[in-house]
TIVEXVO-968922 format. One record per atom (N, C-alpha, C): residue in three letters; z, x, y. Coordinates in steps of 0.02 Angstrom, whole numbers, plus 50000, padded with zeros to 5 digits. Atoms other than C-alpha are relative to their C-alpha. Layout:
// TIVEXVO-968922
ALAZXY/...
END
This chain:
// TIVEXVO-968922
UNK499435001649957/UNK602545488848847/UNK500575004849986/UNK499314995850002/UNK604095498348883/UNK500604996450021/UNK499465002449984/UNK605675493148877/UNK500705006450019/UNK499634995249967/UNK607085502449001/UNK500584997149972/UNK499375002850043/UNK609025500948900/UNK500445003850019/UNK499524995749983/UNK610595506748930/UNK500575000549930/UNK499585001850070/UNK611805512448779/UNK500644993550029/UNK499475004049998/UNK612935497548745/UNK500084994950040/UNK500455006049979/UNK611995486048863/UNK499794995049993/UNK500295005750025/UNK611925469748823/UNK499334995150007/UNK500765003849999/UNK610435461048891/UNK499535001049983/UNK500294995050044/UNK609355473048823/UNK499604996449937/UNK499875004950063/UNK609455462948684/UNK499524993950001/UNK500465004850006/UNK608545449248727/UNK499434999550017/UNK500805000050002/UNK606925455948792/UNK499825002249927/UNK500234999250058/UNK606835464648639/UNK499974996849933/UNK499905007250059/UNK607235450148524/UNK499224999450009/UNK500715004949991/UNK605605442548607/UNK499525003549968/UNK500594999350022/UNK604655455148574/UNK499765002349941/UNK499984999850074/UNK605055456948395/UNK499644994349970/UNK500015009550022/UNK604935435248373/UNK499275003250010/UNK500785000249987/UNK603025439948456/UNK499675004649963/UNK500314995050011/UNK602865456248370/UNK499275004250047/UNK500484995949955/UNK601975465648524/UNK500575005650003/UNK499734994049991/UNK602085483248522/UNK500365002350051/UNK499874997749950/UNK603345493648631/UNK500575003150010/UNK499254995649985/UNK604555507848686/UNK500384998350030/UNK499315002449983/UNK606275508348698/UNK500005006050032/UNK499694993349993/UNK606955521948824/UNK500634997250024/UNK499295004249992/UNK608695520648822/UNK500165009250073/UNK499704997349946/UNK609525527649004/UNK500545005350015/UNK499064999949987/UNK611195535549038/UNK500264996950059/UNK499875002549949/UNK612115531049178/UNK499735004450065/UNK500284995749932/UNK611785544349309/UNK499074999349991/UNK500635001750002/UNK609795542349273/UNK500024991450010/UNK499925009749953/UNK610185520549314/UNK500095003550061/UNK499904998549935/UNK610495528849475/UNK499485004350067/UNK500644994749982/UNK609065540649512/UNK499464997750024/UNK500655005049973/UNK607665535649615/UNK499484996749946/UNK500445003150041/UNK606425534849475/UNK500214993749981/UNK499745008650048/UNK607535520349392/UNK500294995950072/UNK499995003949937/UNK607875513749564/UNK499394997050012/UNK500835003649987/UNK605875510549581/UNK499824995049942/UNK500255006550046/UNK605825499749427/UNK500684995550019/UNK499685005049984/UNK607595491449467/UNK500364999750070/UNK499714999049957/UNK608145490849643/UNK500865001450011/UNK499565000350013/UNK609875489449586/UNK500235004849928/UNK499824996550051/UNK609765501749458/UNK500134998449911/UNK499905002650073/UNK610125488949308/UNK499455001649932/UNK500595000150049/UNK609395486649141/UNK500174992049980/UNK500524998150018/UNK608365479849051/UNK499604999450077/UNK500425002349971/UNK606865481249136/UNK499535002849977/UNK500425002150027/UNK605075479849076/UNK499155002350037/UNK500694997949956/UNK603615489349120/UNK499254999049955/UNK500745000050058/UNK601735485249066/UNK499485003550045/UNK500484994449975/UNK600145492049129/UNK499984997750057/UNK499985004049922/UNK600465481049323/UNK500455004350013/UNK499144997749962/UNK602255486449345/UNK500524999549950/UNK499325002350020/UNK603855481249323/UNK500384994150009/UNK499635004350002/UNK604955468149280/UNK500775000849982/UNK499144999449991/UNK606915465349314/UNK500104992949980/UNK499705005850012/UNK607945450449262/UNK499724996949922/UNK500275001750076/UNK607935446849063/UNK499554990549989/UNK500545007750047/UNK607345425849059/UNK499515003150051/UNK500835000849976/UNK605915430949177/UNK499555005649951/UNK500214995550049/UNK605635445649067/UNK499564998349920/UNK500115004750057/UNK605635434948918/UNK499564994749990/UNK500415003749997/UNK604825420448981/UNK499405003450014/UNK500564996049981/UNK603375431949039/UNK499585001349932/UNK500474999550074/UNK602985439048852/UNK499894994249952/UNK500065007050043/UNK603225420348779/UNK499334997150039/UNK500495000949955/UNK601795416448907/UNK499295002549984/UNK500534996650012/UNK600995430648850/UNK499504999049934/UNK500224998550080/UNK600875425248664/UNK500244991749995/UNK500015006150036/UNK600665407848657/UNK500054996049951/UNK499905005450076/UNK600475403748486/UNK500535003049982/UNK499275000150032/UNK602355410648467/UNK500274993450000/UNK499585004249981/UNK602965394348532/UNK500515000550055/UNK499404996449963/UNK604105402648630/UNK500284995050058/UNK500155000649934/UNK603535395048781/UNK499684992350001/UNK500345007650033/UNK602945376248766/UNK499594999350049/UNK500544999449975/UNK601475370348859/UNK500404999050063/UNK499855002149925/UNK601555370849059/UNK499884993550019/UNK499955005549992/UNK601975357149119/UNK500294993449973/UNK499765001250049/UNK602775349848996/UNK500714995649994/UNK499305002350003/UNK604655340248971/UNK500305006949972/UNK499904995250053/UNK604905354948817/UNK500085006050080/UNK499894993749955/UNK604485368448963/UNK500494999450028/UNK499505001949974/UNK605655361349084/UNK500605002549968/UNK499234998350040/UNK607075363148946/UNK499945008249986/UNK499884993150006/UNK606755379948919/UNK500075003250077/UNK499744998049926/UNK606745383949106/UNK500814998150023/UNK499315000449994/UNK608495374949109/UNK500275003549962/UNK499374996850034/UNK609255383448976/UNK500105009150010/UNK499944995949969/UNK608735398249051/UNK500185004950039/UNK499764999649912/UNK609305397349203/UNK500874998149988/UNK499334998750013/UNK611005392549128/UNK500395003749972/UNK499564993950016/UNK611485405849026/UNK500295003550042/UNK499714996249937/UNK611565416749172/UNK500614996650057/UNK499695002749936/UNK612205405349290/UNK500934996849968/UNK499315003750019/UNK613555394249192/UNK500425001349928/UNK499624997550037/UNK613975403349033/UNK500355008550018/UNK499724994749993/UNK614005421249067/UNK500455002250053/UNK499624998949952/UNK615105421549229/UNK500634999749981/UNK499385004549993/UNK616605413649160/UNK500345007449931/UNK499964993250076/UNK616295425748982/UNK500175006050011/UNK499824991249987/UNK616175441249051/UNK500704999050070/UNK499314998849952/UNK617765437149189/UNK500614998749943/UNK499594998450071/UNK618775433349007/UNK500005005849985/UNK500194995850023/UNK618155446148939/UNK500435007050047/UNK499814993749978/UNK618635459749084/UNK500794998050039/UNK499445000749989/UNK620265449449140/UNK500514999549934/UNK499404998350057/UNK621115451248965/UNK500525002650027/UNK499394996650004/UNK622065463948997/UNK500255001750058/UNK499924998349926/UNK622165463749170/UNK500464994950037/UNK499725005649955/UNK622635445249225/UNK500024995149951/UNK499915006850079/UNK623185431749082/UNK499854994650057/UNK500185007049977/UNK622985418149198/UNK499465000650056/UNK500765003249974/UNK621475422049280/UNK499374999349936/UNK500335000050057/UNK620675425349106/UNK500064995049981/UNK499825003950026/UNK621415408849039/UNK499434994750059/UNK500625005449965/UNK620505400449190/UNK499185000249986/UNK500764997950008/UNK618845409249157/UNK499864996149947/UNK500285003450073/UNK618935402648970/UNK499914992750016/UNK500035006949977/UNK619365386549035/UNK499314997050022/UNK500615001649979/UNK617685385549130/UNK499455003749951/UNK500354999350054/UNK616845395048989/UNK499874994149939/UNK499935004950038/UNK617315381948860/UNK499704996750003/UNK500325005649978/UNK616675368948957/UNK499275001150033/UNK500844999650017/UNK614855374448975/UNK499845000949952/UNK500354999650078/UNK614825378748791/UNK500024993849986/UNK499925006350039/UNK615455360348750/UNK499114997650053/UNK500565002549979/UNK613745358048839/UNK499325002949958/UNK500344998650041/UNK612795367348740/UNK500084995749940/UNK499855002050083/UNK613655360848573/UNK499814991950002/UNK500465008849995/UNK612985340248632/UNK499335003949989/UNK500954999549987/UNK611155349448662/UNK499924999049932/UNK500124998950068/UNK611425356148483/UNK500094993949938/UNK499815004450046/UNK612005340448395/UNK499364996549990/UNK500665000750031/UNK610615336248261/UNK499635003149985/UNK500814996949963/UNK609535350848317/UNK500195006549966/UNK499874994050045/UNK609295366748221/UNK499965005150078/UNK499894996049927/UNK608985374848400/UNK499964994850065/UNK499955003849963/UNK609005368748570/UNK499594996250026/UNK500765003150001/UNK607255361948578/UNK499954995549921/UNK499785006450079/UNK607735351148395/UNK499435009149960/UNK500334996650047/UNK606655360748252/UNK499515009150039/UNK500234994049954/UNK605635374548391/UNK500365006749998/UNK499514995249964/UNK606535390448422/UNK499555002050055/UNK500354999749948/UNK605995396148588/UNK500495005050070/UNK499654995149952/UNK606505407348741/UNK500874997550020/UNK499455001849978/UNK607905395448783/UNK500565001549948/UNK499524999750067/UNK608745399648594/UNK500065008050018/UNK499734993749999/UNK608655418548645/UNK500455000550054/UNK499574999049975/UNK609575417648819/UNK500574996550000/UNK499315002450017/UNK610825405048764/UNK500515004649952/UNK499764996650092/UNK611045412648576/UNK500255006550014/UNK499974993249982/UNK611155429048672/UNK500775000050009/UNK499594999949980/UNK612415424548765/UNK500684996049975/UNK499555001950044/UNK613525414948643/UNK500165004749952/UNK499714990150038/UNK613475433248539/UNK500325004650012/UNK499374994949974/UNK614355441048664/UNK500424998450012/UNK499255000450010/UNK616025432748632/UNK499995004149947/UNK499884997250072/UNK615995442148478/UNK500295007450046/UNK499864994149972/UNK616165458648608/UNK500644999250031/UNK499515003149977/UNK617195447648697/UNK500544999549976/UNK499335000050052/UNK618495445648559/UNK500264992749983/UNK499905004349990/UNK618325427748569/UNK499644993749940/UNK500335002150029/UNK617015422148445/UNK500114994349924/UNK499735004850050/UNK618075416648307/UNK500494993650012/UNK499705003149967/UNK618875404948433/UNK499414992050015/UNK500425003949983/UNK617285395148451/UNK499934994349971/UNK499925005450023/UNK616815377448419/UNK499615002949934/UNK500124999750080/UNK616195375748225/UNK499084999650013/UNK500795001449981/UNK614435370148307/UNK499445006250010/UNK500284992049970/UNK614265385948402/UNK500095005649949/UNK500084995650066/UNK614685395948234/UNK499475000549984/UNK500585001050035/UNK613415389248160/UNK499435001350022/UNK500354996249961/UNK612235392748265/UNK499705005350015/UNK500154993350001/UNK612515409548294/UNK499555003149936/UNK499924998750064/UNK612485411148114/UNK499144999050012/UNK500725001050014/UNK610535403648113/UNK499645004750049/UNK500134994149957/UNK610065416348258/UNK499935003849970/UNK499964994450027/UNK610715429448171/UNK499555000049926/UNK500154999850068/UNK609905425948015/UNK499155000950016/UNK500624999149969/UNK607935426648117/UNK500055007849986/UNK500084993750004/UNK607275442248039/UNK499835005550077/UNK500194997249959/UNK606555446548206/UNK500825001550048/UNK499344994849979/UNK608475448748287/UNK500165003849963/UNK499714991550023/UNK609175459948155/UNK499485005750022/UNK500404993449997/UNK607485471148188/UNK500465000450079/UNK499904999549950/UNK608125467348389/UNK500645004950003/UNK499344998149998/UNK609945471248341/UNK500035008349986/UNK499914991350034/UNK609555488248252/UNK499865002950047/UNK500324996849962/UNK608435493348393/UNK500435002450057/UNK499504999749904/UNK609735490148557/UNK500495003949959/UNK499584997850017/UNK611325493748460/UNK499965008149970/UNK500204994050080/UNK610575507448303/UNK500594997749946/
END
């Protein structure tokens, strides 16, 4: 497998987490920006983004389908709980919320700092309040599946890491510290972290 990156690219990050957690082989080519633009990288992402994820079929765009795909692929990671499942389900929601109800609010903080104090102050506002949704999932639970780690702990965990870019991280509830903290401590992210970042 190949994985397509851009320097300083955050999502990046979380296919390659997975495929550290699974240990399946696979290149990194990291982009610049004028090559995100170029037909070739137009034919794997219509939109030019990264990551995206090529195996011996094609290509894949959008990191949880990315992710969920190699957890699929490697069953006895856990990653991925059986189809059909309650467990699956929750990993398909938490999925589907990173993108949708944490990172919108994060990254409009994040780029209204210095631009707009009170539209930034609103963003956090609605940031806050999908993390305090995470931090109930987490109460008791070493991840968000209780004892499991699993796809849904990489695009949440992902995306609770990038307040830290954000400038926001030490602002966080004590729950979501902690947290991070057990993420970060999964030998298979630091290999992820060295790889995207160096």
């Amino acid at each position: 497998m190949r994985v397509y990156h851009r320097g300083r690219a955050g999502r990046p990050l979380r296919i390659i987490w997975t495929l550290e957690e699974v240990g399946e082989p696979y290149e990194l080519t990291v982009i610049d920006p004028e090559a995100g633009s170029a037909p070739a990288h137009l034919a794997r992402h219509p939109l030019g983004r990264v990551p995206v994820l090529e195996d011996d079929v094609g290509y894949l765009f959008e990191s949880a389908a990315m992710c969920m795909q190699v957890g699929d692929l490697h069953p006895e990671s856990g990653l991925m709980p059986a189809l059909g499942t309650h467990e699956r389900g929750l990993v398909y929601q938490w999925s589907v919320y990173a993108p949708a109800e944490l990172e919108p609010p994060l990254f409009e903080t994040w780029r209204q700092a210095d631009k707009d104090a009170q539209r930034a102050a609103a963003a956090r506002t609605r940031f806050d309040a999908a993390a305090d949704v995470v931090v109930e999932a987490l109460e008791g639970r070493t991840y968000l599946l209780g004892d499991a780690f699993t796809i849904a702990d990489v695009m949440v965990g992902t995306t609770i890491l990038f307040t830290t870019r954000a400038g926001f991280a030490e602002e966080l509830p004590q729950p979501l510290k902690d947290y991070s903290a057990r993420l970060a401590e999964r030998p298979a992210f630091g290999r992820a972290l060295k790889r995207t970042f160096g």
